[in-house]
C-alpha positions as CSV (number, residue, x, y, z in Angstrom):
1,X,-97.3,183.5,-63.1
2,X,-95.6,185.1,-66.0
3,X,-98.0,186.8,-68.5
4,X,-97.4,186.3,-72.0
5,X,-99.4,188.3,-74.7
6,X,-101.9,186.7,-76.6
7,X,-101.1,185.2,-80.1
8,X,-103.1,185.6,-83.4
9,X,-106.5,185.4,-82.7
10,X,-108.2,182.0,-83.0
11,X,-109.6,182.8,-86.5
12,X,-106.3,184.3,-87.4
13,X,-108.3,187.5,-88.0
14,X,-107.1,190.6,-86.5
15,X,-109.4,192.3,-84.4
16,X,-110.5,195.6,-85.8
17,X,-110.6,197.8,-82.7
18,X,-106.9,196.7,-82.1
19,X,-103.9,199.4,-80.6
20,X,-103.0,201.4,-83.7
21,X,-100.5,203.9,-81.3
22,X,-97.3,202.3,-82.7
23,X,-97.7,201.1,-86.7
24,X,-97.1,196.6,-86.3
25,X,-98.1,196.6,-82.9
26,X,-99.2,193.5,-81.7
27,X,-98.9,192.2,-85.3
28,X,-96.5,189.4,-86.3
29,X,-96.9,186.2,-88.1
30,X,-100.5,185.4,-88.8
31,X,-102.1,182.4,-88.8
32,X,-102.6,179.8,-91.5
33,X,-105.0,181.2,-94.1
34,X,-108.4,179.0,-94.2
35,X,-108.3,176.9,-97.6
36,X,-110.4,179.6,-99.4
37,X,-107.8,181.7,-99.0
38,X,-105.5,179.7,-99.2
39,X,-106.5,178.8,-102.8
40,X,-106.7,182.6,-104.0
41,X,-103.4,183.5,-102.4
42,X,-101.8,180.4,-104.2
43,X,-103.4,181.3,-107.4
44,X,-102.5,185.0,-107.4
45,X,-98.7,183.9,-106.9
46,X,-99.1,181.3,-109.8
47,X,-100.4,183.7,-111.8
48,X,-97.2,186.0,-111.4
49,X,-94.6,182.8,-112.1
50,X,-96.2,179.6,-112.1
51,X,-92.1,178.6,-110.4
52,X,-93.0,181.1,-107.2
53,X,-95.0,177.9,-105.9
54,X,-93.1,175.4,-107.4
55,X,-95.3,172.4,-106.5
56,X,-94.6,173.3,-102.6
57,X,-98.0,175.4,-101.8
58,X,-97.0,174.7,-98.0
59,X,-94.2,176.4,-98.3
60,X,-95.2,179.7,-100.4
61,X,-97.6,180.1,-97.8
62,X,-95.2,179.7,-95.1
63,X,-92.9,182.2,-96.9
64,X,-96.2,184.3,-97.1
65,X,-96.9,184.3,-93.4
66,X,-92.6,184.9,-92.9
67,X,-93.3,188.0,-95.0
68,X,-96.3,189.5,-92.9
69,X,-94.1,189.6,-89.9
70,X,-91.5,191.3,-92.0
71,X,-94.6,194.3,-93.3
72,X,-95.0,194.7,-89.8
73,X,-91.6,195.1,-89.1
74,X,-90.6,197.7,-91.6
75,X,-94.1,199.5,-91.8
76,X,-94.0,201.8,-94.7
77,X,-90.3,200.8,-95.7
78,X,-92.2,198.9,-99.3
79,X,-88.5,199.0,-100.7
80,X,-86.9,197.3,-97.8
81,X,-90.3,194.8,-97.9
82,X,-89.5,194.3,-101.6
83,X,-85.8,193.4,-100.8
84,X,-87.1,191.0,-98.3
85,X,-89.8,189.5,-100.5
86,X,-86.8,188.8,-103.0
87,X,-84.8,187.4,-100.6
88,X,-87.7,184.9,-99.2
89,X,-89.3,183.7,-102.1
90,X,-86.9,181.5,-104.3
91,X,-86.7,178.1,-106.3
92,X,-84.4,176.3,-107.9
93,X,-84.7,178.5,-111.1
94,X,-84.7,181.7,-108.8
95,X,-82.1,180.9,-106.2
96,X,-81.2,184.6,-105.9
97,X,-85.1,185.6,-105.9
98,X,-87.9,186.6,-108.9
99,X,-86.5,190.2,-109.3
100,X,-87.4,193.3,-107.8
101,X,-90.5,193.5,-110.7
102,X,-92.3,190.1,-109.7
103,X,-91.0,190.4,-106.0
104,X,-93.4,193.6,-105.4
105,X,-96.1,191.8,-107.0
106,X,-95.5,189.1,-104.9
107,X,-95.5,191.3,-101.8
108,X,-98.4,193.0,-102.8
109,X,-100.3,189.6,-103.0
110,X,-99.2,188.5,-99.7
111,X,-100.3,191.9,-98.6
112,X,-103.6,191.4,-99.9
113,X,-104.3,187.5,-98.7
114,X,-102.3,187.0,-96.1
115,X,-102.3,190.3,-94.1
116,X,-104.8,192.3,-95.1
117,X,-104.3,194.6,-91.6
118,X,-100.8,194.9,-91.7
């Protein structure tokens, strides 16, 4: 039997007492955010550019949740997690990204709702 690590926990809420010996350990994409937070993490992004959500709230938060696995993988690195926010989260009237500006806000809102932990 091959062992494969767990995934997100079932209530997609990191445990607190989790390995901290390597900075994203164990940390990847989270799970889907309840609708509560759902609605404040769609809300705060709205509130940046209404366009960052762009009547497709699936897929900001799916973008959102791309992003978390991406502050895991650069822990610390907020200007390559900037570059990568800018690079996720487009529309079709910000096909090369929001901008450095709004894609740090943006990143700093996923932080907050999204992966809290990370």
């Amino acid at each position: 039997m091959v062992k494969t690590p767990p995934a997100a926990s079932p209530s997609g809420v990191p445990s607190a007492g989790g390995p901290s010996a390597t900075a994203g350990a164990g940390k990847g994409i989270p799970a889907k955010p309840d609708a509560a937070t759902q609605a404040k993490y769609l809300a705060a992004l709205a509130a940046i550019d209404p366009d960052i959500v762009n009547t497709k709230p699936d897929k900001a938060v799916d973008r959102g949740r791309d992003q978390c696995g991406s502050i895991a993988s650069f822990p610390g690195d907020k200007r390559k997690q900037t570059d990568l926010t800018n690079q996720r989260f487009t529309s079709p009237n910000h096909p090369d990204g929001f901008g450095p500006e709004k894609a740090a806000k943006i990143l700093d809102v996923v932080h907050t709702h999204l992966c809290p932990t990370y």
